[in-house]
C-alpha positions as CSV (number, residue, x, y, z in Angstrom):
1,X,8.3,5.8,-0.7
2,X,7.8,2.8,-3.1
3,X,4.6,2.1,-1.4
4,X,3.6,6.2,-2.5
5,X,4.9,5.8,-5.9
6,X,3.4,2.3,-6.8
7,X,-0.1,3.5,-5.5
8,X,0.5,7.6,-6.7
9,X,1.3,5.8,-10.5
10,X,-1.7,3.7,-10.3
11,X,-4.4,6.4,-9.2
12,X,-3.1,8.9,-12.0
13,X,-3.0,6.0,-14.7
14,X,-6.7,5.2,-13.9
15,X,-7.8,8.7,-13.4
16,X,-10.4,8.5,-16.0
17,X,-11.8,5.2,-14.8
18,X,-12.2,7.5,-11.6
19,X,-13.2,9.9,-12.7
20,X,-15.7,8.7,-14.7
21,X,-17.3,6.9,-11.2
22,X,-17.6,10.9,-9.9
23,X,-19.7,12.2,-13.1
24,X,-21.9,9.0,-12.9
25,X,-22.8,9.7,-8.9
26,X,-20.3,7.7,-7.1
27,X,-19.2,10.1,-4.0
28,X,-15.7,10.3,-3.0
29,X,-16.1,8.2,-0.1
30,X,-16.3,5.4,-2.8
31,X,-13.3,6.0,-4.2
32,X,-11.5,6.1,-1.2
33,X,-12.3,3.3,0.2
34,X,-11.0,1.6,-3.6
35,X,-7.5,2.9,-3.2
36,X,-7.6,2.1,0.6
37,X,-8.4,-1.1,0.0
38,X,-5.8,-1.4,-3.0
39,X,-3.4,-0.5,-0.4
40,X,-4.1,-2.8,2.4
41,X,-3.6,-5.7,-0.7
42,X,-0.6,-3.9,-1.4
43,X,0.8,-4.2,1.9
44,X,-0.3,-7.7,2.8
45,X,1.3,-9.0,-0.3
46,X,4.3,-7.3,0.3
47,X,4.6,-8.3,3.4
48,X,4.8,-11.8,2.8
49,X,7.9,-11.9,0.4
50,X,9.0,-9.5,3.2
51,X,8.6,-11.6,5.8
52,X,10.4,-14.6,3.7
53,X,13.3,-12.7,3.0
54,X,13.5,-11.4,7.4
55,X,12.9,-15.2,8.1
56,X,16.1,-16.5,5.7
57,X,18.5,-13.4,7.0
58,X,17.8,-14.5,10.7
59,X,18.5,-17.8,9.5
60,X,21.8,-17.1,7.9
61,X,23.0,-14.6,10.6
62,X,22.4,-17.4,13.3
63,X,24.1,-19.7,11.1
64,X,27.2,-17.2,10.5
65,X,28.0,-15.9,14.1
66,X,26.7,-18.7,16.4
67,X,24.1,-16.4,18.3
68,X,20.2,-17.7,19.0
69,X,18.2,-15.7,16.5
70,X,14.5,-15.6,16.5
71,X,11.7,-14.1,15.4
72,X,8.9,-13.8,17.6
73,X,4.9,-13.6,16.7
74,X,4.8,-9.9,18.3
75,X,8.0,-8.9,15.8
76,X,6.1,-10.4,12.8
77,X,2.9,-8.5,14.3
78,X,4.3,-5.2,14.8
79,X,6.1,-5.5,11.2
80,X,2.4,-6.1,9.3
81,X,1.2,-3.3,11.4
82,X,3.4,-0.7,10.5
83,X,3.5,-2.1,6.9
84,X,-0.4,-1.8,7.2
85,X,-0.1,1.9,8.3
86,X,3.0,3.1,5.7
87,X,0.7,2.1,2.9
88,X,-2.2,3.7,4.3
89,X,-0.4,6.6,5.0
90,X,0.6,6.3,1.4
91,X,-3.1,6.1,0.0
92,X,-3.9,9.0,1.7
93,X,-2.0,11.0,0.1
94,X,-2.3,9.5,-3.5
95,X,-6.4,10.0,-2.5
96,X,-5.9,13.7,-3.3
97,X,-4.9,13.6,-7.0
98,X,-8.8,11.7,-7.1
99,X,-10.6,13.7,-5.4
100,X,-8.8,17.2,-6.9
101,X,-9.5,15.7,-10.6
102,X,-12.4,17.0,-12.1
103,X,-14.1,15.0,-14.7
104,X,-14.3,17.5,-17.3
105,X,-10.5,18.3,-16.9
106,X,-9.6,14.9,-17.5
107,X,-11.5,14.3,-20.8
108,X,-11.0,17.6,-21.9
């Protein structure tokens, strides 16, 4: 939900900019492929702080009860996949307010 709400508030502050890109030619496709890629960024650098902070926990739970705690390559994989495909699933959906905006709503 973050993920949505970072991206949703970032598309509808720089809906002119995009817009502005669809009355000079640029096709939607374009534009698309902007906020997909402004999500994949997203998710990559959240993923690191978010992998930091799984790292210490495992560390301090082993610590505190004793048990063997770790974290394997194929945990740390599938975690940067499905944060790959949240905000992806996120862009998507922010993609609509873009590609619904006309460009002579928004400067109107």
């Amino acid at each position: 939900m973050i993920c949505y709400q970072v991206l949703y508030t970032d598309v509808v502050d720089h809906l002119p900019q995009f817009a502005t890109l669809k009355a000079i030619g640029y096709r939607d496709r374009f534009i698309k492929r902007v906020v997909l890629r402004e999500a994949l960024l997203l998710s990559l650098l959240g993923h690191v702080p978010g992998l930091a902070l799984s790292y210490l926990l495992y560390l301090l739970l082993a610590g505190a009860t004793g048990l063997p705690l770790d974290m394997p390559l194929s945990r740390i994989v599938l975690m940067l996949a499905l944060t790959v495909a949240m905000c992806m699933v996120s862009a998507l959906i922010a993609i609509r307010k873009v590609i619904a905006a006309d460009p002579a709503e928004v400067f109107a």
